[in-house]
BAMINU-766566 format. One record per residue: residue in one letter; x, y, z of N, C-alpha, C in turn. Coordinates in steps of 0.1 Angstrom, whole numbers, plus 2048, in hexadecimal, padded with zeros to 3 digits. Last residue first. Layout:
AXYZXYZXYZ ...
! end
This chain:
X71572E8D97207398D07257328C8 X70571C8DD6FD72C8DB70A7358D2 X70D7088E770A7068D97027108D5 X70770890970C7039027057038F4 X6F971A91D6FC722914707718908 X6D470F9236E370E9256ED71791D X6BC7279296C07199246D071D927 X6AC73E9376B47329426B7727938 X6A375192469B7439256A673B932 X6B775D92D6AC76792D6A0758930 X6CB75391C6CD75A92E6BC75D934 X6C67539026C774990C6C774A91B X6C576C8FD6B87648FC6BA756903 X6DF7769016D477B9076C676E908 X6EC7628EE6EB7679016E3769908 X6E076B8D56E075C8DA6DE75A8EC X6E87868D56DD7818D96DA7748D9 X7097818D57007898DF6F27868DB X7087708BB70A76B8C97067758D5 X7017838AA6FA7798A86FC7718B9 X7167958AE70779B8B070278F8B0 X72D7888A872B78E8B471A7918B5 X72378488B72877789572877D8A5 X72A79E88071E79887F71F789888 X73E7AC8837397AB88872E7A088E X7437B186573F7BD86D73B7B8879 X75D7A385474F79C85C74A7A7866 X76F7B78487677AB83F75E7A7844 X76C7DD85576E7CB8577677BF84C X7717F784476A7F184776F7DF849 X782816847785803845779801847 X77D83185177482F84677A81E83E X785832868791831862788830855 X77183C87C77E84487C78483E873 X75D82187475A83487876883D873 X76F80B88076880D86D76681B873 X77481289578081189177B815881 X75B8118A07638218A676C81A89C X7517FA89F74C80589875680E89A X7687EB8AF7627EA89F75D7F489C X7607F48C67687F38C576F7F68B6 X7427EA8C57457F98CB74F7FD8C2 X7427CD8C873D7D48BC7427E58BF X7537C98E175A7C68D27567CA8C7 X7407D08EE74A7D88F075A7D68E4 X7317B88E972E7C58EE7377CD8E6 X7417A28F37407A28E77387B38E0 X7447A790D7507AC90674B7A98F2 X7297A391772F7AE91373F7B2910 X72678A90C71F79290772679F90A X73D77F91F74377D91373778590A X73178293973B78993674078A928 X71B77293A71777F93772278A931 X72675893872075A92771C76E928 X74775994173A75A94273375B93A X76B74F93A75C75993A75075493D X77773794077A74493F77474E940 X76C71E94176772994B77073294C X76C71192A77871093177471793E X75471C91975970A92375F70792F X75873591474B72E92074E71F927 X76E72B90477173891076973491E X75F7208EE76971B8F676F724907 X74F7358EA74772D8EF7517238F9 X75E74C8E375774F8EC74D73D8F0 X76A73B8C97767418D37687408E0 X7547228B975772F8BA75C7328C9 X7647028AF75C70F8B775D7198B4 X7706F18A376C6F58987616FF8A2 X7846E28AE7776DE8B17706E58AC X79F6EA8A77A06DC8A978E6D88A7 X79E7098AD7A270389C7996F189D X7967088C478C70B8BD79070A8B3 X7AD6FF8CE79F6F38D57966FD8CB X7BF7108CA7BF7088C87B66FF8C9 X7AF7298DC7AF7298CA7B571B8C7 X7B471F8F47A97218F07A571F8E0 X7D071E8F97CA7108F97BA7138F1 X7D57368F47DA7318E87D87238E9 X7C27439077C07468FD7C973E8ED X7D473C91B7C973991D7C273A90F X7F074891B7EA7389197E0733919 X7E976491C7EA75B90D7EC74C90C X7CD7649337D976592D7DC75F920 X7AF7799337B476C9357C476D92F X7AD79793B7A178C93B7A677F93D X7C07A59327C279F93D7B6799944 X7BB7B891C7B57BC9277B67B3936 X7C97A99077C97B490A7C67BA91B X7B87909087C37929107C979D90D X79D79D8FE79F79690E7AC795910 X7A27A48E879F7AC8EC7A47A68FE X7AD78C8D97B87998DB7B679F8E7 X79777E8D97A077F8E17A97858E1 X78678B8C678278A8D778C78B8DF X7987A58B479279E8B778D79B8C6 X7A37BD8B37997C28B87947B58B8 X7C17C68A77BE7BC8B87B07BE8B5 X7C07D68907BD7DC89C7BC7D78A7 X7C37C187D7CB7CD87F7CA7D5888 X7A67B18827B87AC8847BF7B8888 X7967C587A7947BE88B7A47B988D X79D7C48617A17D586A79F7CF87B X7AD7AF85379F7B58567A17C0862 X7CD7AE8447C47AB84C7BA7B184C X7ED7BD8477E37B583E7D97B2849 X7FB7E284D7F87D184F7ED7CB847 X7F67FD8488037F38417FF7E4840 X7E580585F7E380884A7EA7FE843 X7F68008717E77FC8727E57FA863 X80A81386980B8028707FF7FC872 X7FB82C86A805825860809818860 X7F382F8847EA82F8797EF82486E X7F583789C7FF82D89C7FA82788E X7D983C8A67E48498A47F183E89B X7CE8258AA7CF82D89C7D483789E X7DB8188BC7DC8158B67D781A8AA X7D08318D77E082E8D37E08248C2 X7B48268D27B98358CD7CA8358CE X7B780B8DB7B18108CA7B781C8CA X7BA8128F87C68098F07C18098DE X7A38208FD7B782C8FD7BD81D8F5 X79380B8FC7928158F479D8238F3 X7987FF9127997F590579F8038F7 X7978119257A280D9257A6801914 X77D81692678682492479181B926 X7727FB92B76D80392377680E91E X77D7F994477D7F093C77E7F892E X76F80D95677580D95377F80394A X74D81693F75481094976A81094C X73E83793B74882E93A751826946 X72E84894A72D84794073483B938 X73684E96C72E84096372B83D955 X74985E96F73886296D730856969 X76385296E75A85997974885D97C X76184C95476584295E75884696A X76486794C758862942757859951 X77A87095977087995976086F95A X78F85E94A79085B95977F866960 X78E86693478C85C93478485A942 X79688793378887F92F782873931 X7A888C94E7A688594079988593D X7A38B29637A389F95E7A6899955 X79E8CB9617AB8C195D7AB8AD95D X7858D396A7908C99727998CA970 X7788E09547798E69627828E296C X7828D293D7818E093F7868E894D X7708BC9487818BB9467898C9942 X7578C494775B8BF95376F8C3951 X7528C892C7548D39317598D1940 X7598B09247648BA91F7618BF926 X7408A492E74D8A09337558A992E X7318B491C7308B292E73D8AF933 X7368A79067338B69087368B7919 X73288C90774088E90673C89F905 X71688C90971C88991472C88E917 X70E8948F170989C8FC71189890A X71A8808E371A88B8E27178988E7 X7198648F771286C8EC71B8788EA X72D8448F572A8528F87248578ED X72E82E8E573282F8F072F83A8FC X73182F8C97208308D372882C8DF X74A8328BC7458278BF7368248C6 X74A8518B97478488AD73F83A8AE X74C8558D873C8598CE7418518C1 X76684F8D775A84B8DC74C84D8DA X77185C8C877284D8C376884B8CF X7708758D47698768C07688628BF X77D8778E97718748EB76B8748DA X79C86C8DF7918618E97808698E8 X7A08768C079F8798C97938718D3 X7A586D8A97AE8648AD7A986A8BF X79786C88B79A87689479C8698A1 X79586086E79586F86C79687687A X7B784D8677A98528717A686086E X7BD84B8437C184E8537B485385B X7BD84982C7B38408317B7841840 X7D285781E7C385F81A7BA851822 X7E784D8297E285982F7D285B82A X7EB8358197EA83682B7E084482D X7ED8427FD7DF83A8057E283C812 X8068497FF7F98528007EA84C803 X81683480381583D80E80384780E X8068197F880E8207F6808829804 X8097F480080080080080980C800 
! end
């Protein structure tokens, strides 16, 4: 990829509260408030939003590790792959990023899901890594994630998703009926 493409497909804004409203994470009414809070404090935005409940802390820490990674544009642009790849933004990036589970945990997992033809979040449920509620909301926070990255970089992903949303409401409906959560993900 030449230079000038990099640039003419660069984030159009790298700033935490513009990638938070990209992602619906925050409204626009809210990131108003908070500036004017951070105005008045000095605070971070992050640590503001944290405070007010607007965002969890999870939440303002997935999302500084996306905004370091498109400032860091050209290495994102450069690489092969679906923009979830290029960005960690998969499940499991995301969880051992965040120190959800370790990388041995995660490279017995993806191995038992090449071998057994699963999906990562179901093997995860087996192993009692996750919870079915916990893995709905990282799968949550995986669609967020995604959007703010398609929004700001005008990439769009090969699978938008669509396997996350399908298993968030599998969860739900399963949670909801008390059935088991085996063969939902």
């Amino acid at each position: 990829m030449s230079t000038t493409k990099i640039f003419a497909i660069r984030p159009r804004s790298t700033a935490l509260g513009q990638l938070l409203v990209a992602g619906s994470f925050i409204t626009t009414y809210t990131l108003q408030q908070a500036l004017s809070t951070q105005r008045q404090d000095g605070h971070r935005l992050g640590d503001i939003l944290v405070k007010r409940r607007d965002l969890s802390e999870l939440e303002k820490q997935t999302m500084l590790n996306l905004q370091e990674k498109l400032i860091q544009r050209e290495e994102v642009f450069k690489s092969e792959g679906d923009i979830t790849q290029r960005l960690g933004l998969n499940l499991g990036q995301l969880l051992l990023d965040s120190g959800e589970i370790t990388h041995q945990q995660l490279d017995s997992s993806l191995a038992k899901q090449i071998r057994q033809g699963l999906c990562l979040g179901e093997i995860l449920i087996e192993q009692q890594l996750l919870t079915p509620i916990r893995l709905a909301h990282w799968l949550q926070l995986q669609k967020k994630l995604i959007r703010t990255a398609t929004v700001t970089t005008g990439l769009t992903p090969k699978n938008t998703n669509i396997t996350a949303d399908k298993n968030e409401r599998n969860l739900q409906r399963n949670f909801i009926s008390g059935n088991s959560v085996q063969g939902i993900i």
